[in-house]
DSSP file (Angstrom, degrees, kcal/mol; ACC not computed):
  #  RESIDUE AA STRUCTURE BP1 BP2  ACC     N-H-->O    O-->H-N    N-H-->O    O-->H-N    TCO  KAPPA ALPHA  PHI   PSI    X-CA   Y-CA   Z-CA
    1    1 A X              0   0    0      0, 0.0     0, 0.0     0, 0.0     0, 0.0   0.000 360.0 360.0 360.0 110.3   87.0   89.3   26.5
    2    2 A X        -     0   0    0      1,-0.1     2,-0.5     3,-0.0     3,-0.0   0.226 360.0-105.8 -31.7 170.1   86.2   91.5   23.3
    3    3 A X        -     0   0    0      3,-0.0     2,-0.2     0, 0.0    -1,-0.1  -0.904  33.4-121.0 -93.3 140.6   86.2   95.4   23.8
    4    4 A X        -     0   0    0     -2,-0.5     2,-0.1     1,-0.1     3,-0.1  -0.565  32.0-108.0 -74.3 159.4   82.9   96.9   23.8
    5    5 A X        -     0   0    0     -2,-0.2     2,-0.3     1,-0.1    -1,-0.1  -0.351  45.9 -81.4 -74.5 166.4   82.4   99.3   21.3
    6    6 A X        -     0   0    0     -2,-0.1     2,-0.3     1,-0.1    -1,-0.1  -0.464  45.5-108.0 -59.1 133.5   82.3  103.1   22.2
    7    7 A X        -     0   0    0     -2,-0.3    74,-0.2     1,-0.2    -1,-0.1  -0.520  12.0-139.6 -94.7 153.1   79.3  104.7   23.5
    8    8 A X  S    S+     0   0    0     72,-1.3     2,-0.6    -2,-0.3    -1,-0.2   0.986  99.5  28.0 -55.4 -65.2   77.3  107.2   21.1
    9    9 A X  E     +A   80   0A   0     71,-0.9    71,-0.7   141,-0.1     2,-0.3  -0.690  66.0 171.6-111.2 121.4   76.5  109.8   24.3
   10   10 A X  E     +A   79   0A   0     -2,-0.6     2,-0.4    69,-0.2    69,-0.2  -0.914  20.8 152.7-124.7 109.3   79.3  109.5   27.1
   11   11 A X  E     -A   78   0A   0     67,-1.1    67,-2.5    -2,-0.3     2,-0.4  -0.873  25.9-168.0-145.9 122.2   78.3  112.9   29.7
   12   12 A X  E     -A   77   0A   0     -2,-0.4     2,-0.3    65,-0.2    65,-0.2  -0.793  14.3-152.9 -96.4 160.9   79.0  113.0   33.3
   13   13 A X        -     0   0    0     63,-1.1     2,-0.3    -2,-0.4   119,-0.1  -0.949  13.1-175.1-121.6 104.3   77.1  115.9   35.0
   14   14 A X        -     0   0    0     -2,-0.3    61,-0.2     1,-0.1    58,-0.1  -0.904  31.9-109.1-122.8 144.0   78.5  117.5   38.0
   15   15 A X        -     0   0    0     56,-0.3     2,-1.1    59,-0.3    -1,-0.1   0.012  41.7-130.3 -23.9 135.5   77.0  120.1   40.3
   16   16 A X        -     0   0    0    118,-0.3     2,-0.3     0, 0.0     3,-0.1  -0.784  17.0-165.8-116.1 148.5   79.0  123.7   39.8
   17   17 A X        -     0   0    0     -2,-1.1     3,-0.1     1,-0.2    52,-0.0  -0.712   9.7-157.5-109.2 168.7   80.2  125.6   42.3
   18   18 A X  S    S+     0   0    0     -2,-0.3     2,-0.7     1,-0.1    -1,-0.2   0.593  78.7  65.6-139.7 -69.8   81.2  129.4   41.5
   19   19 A X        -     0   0    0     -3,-0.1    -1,-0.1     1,-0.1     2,-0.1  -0.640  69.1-162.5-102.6 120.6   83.6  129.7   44.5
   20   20 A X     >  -     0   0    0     -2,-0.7     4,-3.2    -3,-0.1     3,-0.1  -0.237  38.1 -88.1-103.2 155.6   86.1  127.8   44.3
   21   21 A X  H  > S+     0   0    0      1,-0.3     4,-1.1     2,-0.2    -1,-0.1   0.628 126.2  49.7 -66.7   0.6   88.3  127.2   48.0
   22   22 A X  H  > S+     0   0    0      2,-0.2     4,-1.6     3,-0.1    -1,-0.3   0.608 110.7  52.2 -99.1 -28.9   90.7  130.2   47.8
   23   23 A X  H >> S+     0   0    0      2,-0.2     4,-2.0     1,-0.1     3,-1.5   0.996 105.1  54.2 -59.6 -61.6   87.5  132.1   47.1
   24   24 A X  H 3X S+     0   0    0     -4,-3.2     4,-2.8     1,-0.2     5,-0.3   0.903 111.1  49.6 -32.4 -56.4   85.8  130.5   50.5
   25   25 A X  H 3X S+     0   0    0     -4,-1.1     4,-1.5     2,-0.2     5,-0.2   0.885 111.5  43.9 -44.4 -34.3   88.8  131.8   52.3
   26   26 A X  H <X S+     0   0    0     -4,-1.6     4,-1.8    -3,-1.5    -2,-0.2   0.939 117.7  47.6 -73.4 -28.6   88.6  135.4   50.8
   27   27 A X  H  X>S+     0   0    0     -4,-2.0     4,-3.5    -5,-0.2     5,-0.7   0.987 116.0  41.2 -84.7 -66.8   84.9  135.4   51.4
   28   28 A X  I >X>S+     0   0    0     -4,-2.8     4,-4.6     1,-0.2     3,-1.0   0.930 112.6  62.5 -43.6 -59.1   85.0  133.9   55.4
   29   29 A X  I 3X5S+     0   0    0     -4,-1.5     4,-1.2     1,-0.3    -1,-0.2   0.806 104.0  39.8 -27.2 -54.8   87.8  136.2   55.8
   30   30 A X  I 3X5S+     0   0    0     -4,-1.8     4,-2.0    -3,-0.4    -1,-0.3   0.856 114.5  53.1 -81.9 -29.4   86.0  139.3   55.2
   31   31 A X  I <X5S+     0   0    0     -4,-3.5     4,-2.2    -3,-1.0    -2,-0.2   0.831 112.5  45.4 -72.0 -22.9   82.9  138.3   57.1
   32   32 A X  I  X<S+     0   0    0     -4,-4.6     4,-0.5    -5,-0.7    -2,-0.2   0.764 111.8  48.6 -75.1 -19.4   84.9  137.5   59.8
   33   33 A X  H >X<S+     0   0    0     -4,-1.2     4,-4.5    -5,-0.5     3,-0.6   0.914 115.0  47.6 -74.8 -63.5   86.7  140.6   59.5
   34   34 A X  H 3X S+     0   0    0     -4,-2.0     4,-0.8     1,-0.3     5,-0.2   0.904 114.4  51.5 -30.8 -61.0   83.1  142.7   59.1
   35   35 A X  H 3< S+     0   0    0     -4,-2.2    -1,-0.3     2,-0.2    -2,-0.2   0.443 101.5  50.4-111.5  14.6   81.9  141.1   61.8
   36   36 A X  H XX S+     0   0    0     -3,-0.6     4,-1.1    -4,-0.5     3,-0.6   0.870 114.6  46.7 -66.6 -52.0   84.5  141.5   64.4
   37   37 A X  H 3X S+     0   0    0     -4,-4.5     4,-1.1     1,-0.3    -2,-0.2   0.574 112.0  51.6 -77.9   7.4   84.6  145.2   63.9
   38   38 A X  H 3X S+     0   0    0     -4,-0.8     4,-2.0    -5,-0.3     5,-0.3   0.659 110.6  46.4 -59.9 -43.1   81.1  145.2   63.9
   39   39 A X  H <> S+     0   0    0     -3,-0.6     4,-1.1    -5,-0.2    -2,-0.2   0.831 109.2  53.4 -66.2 -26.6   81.3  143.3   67.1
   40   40 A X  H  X S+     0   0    0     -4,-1.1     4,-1.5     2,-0.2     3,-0.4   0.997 108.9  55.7 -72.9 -58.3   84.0  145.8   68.5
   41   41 A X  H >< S+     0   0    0     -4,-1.1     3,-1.1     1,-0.3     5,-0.2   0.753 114.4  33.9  -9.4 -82.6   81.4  148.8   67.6
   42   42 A X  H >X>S+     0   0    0     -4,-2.0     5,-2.2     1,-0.3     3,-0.7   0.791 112.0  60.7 -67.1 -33.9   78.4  147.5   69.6
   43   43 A X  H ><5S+     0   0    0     -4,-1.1     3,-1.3    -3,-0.4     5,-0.3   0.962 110.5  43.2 -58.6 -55.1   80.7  146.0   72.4
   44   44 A X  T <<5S+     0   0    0     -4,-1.5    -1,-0.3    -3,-1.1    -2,-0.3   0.532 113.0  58.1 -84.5 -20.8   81.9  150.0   72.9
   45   45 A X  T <45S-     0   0    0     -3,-0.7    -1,-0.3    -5,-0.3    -2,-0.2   0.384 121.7-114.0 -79.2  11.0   78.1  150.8   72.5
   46   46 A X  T <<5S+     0   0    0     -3,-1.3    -3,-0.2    -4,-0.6    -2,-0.2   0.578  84.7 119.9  35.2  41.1   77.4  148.7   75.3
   47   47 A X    > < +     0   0    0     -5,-2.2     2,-8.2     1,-0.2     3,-2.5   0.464  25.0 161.4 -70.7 -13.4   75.5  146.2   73.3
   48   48 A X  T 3   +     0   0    0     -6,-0.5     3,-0.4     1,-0.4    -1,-0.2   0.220  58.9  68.6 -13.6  -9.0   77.7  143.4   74.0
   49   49 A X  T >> S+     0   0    0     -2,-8.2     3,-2.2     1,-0.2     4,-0.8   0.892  83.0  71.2 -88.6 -35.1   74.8  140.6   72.9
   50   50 A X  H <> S+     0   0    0     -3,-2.5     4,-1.5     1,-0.3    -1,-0.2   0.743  81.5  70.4 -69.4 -15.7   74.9  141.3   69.7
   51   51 A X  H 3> S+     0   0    0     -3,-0.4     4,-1.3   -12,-0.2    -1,-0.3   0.629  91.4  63.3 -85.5  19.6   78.3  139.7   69.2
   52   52 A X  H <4 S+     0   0    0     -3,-2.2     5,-0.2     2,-0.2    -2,-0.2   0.837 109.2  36.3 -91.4 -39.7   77.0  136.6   69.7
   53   53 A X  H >X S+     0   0    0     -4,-0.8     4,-1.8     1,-0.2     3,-0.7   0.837 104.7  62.9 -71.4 -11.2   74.8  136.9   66.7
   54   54 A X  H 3X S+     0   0    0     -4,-1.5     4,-1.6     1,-0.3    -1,-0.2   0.932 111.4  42.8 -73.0 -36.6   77.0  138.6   64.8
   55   55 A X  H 3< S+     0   0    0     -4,-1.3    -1,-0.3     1,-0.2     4,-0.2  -0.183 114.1  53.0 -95.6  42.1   79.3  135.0   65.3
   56   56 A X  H <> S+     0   0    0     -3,-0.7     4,-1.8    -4,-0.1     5,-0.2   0.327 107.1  51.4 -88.2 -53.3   76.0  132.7   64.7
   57   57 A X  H  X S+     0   0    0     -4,-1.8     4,-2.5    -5,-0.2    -2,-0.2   0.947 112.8  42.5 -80.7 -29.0   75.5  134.5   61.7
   58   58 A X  H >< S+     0   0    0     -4,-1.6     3,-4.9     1,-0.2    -1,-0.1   0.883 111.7  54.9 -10.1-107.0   79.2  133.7   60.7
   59   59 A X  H >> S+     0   0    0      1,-0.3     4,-1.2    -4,-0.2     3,-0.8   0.527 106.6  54.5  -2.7 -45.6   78.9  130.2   61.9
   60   60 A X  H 3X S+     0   0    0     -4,-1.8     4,-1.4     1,-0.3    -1,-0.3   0.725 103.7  48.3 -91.4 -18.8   75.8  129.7   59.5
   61   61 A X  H << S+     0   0    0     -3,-4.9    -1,-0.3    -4,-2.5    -2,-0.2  -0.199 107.5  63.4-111.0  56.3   77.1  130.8   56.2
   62   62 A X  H <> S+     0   0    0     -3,-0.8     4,-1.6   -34,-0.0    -2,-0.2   0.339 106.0  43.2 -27.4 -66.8   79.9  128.5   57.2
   63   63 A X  H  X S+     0   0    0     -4,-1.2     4,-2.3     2,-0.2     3,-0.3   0.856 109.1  55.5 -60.1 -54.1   77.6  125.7   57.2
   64   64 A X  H  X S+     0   0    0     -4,-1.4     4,-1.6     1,-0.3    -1,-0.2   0.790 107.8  44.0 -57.1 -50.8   76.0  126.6   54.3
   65   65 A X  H  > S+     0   0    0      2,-0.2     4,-2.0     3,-0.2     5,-0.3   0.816 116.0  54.9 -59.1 -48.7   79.0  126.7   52.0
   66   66 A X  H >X S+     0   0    0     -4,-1.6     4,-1.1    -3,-0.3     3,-0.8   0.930 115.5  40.5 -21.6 -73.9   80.0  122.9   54.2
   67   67 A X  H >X S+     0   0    0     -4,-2.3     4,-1.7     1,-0.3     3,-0.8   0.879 118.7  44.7 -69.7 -49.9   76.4  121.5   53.1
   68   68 A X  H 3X S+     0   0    0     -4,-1.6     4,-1.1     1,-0.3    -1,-0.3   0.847 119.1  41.7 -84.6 -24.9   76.6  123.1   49.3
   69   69 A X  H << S+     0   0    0     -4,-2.0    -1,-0.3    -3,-0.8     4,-0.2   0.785 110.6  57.3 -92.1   0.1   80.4  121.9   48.7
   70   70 A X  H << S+     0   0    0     -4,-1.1     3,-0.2    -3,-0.8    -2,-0.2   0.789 110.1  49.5 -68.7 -17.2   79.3  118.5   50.4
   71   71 A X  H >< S+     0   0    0     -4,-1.7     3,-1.7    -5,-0.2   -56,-0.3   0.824  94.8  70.5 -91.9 -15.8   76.7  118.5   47.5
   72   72 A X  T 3< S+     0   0    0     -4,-1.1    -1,-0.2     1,-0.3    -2,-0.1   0.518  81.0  73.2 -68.1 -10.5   79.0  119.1   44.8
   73   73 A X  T 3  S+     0   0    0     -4,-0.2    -1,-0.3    -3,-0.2     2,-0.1   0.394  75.5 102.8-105.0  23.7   80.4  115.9   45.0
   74   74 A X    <   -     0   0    0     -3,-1.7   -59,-0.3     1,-0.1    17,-0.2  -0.319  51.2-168.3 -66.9 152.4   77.3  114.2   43.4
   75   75 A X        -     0   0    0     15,-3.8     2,-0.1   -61,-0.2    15,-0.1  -0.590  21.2-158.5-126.1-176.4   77.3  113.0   39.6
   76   76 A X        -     0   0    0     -2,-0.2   -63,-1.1    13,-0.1     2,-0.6  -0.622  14.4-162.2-155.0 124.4   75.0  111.8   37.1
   77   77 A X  E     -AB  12  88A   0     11,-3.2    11,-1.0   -65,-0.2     2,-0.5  -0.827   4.5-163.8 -98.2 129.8   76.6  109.8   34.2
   78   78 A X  E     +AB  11  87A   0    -67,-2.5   -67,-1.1    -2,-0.6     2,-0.5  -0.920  11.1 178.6-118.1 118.1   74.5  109.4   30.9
   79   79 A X  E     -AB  10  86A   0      7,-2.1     7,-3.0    -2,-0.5     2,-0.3  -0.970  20.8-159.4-129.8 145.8   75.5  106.8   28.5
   80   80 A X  E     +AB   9  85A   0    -71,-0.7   -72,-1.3    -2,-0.5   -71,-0.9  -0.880  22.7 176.4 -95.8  87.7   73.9  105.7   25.1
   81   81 A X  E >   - B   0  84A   0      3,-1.0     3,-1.2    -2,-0.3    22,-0.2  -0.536  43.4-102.1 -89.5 174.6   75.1  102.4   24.5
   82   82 A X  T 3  S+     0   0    0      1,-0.3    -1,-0.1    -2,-0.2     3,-0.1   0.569 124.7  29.7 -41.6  -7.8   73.9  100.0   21.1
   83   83 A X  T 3  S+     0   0    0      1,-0.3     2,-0.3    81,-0.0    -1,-0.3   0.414 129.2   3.0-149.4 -29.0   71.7   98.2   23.4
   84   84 A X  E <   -B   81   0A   0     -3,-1.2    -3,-1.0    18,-0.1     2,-0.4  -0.986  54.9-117.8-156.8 171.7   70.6  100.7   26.2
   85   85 A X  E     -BC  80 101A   0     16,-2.4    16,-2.4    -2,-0.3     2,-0.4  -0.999  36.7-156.5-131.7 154.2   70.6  104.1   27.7
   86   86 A X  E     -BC  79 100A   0     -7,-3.0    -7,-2.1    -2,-0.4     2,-0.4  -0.731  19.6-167.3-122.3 118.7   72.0  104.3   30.7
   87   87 A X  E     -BC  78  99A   0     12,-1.0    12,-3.2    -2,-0.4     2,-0.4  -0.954   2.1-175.1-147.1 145.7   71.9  106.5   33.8
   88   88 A X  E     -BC  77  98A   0    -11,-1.0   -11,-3.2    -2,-0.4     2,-0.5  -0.972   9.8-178.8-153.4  95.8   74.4  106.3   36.5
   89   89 A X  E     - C   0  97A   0      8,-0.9     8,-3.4    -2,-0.4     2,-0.4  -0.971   1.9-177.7-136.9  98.9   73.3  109.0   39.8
   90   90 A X  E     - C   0  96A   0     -2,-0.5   -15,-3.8     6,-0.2     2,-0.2  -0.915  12.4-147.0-114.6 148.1   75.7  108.8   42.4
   91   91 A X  E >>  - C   0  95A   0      4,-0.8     3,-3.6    -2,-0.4     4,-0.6  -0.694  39.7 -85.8-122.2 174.2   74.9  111.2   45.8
   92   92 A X  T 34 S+     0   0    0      1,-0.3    -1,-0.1    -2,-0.2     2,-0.1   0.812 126.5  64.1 -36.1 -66.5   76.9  113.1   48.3
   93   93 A X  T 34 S-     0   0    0      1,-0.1    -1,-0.3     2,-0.1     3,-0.1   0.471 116.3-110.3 -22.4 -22.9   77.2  109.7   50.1
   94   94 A X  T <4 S+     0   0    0     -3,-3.6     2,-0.6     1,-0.2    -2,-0.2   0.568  72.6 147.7  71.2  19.5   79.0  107.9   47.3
   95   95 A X  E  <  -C   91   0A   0     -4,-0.6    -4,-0.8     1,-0.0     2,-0.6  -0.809  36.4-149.5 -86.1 118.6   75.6  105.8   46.7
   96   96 A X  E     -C   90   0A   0     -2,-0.6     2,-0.5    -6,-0.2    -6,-0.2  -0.759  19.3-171.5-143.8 130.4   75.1  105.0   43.6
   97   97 A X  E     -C   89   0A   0     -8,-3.4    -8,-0.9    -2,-0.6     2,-0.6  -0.724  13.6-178.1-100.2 101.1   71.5  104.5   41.6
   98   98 A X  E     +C   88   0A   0     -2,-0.5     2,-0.3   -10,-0.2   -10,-0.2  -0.840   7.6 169.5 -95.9 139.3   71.9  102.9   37.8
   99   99 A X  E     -C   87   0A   0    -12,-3.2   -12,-1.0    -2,-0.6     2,-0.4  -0.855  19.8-141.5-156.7 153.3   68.7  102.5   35.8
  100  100 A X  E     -C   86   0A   0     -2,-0.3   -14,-0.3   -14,-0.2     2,-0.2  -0.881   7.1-157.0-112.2 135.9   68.4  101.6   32.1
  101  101 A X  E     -C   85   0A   0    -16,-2.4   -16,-2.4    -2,-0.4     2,-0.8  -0.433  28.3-118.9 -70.3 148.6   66.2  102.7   29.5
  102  102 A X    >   -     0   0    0    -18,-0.2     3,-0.6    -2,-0.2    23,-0.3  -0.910  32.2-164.8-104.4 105.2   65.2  101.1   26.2
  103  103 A X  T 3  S+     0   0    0     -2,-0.8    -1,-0.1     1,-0.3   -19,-0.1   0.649  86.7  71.3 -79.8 -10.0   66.7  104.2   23.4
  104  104 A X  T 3  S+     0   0    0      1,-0.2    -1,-0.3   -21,-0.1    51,-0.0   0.972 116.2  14.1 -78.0 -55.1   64.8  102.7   20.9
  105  105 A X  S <  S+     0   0    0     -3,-0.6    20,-0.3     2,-0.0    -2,-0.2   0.114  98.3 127.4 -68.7  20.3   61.3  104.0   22.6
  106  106 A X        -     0   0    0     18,-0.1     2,-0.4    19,-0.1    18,-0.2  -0.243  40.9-175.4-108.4 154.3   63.2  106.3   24.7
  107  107 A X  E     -D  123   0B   0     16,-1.9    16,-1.5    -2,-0.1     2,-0.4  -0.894  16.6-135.6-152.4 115.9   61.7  110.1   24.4
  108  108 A X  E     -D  122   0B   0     -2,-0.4     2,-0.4    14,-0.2    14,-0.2  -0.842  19.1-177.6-105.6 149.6   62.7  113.2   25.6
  109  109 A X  E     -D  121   0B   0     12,-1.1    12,-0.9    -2,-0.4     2,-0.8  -0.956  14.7-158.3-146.5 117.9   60.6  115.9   27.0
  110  110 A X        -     0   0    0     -2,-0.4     2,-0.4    10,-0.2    10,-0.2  -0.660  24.8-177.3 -87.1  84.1   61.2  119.4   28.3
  111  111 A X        -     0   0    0     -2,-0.8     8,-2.5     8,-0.3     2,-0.6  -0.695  15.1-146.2-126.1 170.2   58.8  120.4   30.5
  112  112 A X        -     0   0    0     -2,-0.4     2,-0.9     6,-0.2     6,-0.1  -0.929   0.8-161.0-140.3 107.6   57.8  123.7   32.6
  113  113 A X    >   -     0   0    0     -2,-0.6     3,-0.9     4,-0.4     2,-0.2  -0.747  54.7 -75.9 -97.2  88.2   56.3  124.3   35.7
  114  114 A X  T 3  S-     0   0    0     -2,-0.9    -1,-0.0     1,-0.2     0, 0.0  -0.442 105.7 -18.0  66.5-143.7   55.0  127.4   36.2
  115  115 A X  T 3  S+     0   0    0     -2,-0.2    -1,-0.2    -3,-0.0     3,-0.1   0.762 109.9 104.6 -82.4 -25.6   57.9  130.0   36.8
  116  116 A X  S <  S-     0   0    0     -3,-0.9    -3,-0.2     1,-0.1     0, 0.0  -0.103  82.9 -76.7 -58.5 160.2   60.4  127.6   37.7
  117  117 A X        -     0   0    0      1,-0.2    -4,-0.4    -5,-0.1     2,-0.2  -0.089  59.2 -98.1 -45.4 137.9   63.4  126.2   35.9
  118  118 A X        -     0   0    0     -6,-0.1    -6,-0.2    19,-0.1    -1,-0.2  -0.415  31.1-138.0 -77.2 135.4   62.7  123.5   33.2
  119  119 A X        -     0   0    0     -8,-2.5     2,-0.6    -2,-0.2    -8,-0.3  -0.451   6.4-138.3 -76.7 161.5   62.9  119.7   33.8
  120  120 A X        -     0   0    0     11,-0.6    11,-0.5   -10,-0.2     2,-0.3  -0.914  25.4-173.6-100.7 144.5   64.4  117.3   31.3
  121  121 A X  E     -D  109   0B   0    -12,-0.9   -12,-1.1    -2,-0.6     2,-0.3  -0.924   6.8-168.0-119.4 150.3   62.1  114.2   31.4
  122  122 A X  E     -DE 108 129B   0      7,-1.2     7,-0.7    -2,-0.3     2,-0.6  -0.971   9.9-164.9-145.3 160.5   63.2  110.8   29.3
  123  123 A X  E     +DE 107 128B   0    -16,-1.5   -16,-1.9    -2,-0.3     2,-0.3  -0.928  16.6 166.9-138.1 126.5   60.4  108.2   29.0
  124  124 A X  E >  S- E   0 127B   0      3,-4.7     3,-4.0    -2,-0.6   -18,-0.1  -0.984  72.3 -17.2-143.6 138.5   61.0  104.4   27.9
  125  125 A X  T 3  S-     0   0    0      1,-0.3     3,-0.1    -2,-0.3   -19,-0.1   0.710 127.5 -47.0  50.6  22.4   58.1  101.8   28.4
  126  126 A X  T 3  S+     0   0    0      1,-0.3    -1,-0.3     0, 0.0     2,-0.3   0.783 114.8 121.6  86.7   6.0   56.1  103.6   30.8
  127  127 A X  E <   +E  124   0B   0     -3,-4.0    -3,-4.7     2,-0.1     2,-0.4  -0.911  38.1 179.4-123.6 135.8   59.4  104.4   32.9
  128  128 A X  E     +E  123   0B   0     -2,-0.3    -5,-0.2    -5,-0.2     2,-0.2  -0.796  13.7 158.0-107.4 149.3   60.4  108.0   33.7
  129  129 A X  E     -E  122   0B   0     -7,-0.7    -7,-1.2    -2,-0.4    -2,-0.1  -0.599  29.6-120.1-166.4 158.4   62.6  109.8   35.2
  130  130 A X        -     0   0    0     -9,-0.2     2,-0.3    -2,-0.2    -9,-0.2  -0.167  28.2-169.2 -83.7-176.1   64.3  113.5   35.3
  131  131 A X        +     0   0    0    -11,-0.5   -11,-0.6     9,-0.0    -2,-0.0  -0.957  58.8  30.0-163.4 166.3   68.0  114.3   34.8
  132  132 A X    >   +     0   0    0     -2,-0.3     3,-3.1     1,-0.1    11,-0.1   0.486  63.6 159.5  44.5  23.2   70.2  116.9   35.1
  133  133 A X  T 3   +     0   0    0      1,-0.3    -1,-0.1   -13,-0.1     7,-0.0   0.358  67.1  55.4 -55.5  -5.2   68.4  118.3   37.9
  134  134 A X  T 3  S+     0   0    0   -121,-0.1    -1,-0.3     2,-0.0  -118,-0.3   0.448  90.1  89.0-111.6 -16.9   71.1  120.3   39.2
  135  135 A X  S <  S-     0   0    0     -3,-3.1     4,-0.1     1,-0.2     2,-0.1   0.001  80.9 -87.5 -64.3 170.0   72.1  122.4   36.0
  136  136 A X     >  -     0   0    0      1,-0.0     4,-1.0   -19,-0.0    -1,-0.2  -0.144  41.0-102.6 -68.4 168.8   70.7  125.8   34.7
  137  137 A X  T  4 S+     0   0    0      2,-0.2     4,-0.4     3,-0.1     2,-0.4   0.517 124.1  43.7 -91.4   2.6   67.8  126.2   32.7
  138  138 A X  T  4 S+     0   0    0      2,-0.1     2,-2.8     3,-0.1   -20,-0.1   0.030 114.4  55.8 -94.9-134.3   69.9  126.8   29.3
  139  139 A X  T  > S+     0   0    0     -2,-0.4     4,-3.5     1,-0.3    -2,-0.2  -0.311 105.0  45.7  32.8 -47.6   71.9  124.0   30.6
  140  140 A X  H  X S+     0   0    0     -2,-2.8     4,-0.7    -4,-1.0    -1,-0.3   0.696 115.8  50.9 -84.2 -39.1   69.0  121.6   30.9
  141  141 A X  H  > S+     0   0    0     -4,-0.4     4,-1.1     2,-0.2    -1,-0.2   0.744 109.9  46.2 -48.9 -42.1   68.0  122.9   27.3
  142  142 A X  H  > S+     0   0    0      1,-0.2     4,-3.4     2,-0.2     3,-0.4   0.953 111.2  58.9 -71.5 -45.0   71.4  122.2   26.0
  143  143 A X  H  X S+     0   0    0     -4,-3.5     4,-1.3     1,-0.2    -1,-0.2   0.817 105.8  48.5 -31.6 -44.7   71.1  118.7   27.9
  144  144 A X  H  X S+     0   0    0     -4,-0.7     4,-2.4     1,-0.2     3,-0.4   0.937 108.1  47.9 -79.2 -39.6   68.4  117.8   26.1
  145  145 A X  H  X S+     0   0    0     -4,-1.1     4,-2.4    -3,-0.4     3,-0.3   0.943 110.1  54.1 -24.5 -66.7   69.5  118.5   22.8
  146  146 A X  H  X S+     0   0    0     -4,-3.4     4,-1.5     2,-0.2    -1,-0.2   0.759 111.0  43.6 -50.1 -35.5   72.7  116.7   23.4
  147  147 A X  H  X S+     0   0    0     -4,-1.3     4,-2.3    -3,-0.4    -1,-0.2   0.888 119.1  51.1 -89.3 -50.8   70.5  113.2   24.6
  148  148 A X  H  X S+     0   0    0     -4,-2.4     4,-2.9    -3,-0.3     3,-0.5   0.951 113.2  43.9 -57.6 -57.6   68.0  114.2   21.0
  149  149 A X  H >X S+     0   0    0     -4,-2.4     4,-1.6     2,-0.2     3,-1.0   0.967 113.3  52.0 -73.6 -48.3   71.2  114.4   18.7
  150  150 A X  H 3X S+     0   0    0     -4,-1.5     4,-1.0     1,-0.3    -1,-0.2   0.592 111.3  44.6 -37.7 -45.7   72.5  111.5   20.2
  151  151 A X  H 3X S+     0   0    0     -4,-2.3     4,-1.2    -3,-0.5    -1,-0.3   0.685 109.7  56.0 -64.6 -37.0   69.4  109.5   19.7
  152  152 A X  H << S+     0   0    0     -4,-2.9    -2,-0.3    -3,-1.0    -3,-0.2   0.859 105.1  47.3 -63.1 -34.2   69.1  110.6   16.5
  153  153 A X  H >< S+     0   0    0     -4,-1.6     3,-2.1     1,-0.2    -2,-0.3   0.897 108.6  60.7 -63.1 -44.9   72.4  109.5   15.5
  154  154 A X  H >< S+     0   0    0     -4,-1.0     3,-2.2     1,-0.4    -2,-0.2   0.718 105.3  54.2 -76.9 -60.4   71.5  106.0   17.3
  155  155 A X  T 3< S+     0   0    0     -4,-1.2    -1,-0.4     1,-0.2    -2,-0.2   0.201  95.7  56.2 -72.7  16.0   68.9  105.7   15.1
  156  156 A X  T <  S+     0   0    0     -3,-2.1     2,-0.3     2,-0.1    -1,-0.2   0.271  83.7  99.6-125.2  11.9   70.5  106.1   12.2
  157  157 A X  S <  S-     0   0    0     -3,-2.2     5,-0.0     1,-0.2     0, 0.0  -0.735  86.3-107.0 -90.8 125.3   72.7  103.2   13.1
  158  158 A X        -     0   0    0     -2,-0.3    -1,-0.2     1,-0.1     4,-0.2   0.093  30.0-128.7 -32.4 162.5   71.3   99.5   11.1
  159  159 A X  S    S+     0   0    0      2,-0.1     4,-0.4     1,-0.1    -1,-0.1   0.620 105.7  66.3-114.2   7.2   69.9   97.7   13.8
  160  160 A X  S    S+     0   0    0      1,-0.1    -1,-0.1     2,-0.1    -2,-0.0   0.734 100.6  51.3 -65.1 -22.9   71.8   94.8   13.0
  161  161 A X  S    S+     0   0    0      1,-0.1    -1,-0.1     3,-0.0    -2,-0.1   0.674 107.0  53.6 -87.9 -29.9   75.2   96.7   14.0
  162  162 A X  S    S+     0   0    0     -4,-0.2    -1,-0.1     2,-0.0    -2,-0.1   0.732  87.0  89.5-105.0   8.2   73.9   97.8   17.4
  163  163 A X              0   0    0     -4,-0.4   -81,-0.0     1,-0.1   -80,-0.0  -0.362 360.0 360.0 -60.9 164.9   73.0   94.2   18.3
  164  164 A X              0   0    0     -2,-0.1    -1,-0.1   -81,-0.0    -3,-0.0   0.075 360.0 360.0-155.9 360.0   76.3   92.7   20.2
C-alpha cells in the first residue's frame, strides 16, 4: 500500500472552554462558600427556606458547567485532500458524521444574520453545509480564510498531479 500524499488543509476544530478544571474548583468553591454563609444569614433571620434555593441554585450552575464540558468534547476535522474536501463532525456522543465535497466547485461563503455571529457556509454541487459553528466570529472569519487560501493553493496544483 502506497502512502497517500499529505493533505493541503489538515484543521481539527474543538469547542473552547475558558475554565479549565482547577478553575471549576475555585469557582464551585466560592459559590458554595457564598452560599452557605448566605444560607447561615437567612437561617439566623428566620428564613430557613431560602437555603434550599440558595443549594438549587448551586446545584444548577453545576449542571451547567457538566453539560458545557460534556460539549467540549465534540470536533470537527476539515481536510483538503487532491481529490476531495472532507469534513469529519464528531458529537459529545463520540458519533461521528463524514461528508465530502467536490473542492474543485467547492465555494465559500460568509454569511450574516442579523445581529448574530457570522456562519461559514461551503457549497459543492448543490450541497451545503456550515462549519465551525462553535468558534467566535473572528474565529469563523479566520476559518474561512484558512479553507479560501487552501483552495487557492489546490488550485494552483496541475490537475494531472492531484489525480491518484
Amino acid at each position: 500500500m502506497e502512502n497517500a500524499p499529505a493533505p493541503i488543509l489538515d484543521l481539527t476544530l474543538n469547542p473552547h472552554r475558558s475554565l479549565g478544571p482547577r478553575g471549576f474548583a475555585v469557582v464551585m468553591g466560592v459559590l458554595c462558600g457564598a452560599s452557605f454563609l448566605a444560607g447561615c444569614l437567612f437561617v439566623s433571620l428566620g428564613a430557613w427556606p431560602v437555603v434550599g434555593f440558595l443549594g438549587a441554585d448551586v446545584l444548577l450552575v453545576w449542571i451547567a458547567f457538566r453539560i458545557s464540558y460534556a460539549r467540549a468534547t465534540a470536533s470537527e476535522r476539515l481536510t483538503l485532500h487532491a481529490d476531495r474536501f472532507e469534513i469529519v463532525r464528531t458529537d459529545r456522543a463520540g458519533r461521528v458524521d463524514t461528508r465530502t465535497l467536490e473542492p474543485y466547485w467547492l465555494k465559500v461563503r460568509i454569511e450574516h444574520h442579523g445581529a448574530g455571529a457570522p456562519v461559514v457556509k461551503l457549497a459543492s454541487h448543490g450541497r451545503t453545509t456550515s462549519v465551525g459553528r462553535f468558534l467566535g466570529p473572528a474565529q469563523r472569519v479566520e476559518l474561512a480564510a484558512a479553507i479560501e487560501a487552501a483552495l487557492a493553493r489546490w488550485r494552483q496544483i496541475p490537475s494531472t498531479s492531484r489525480i491518484e
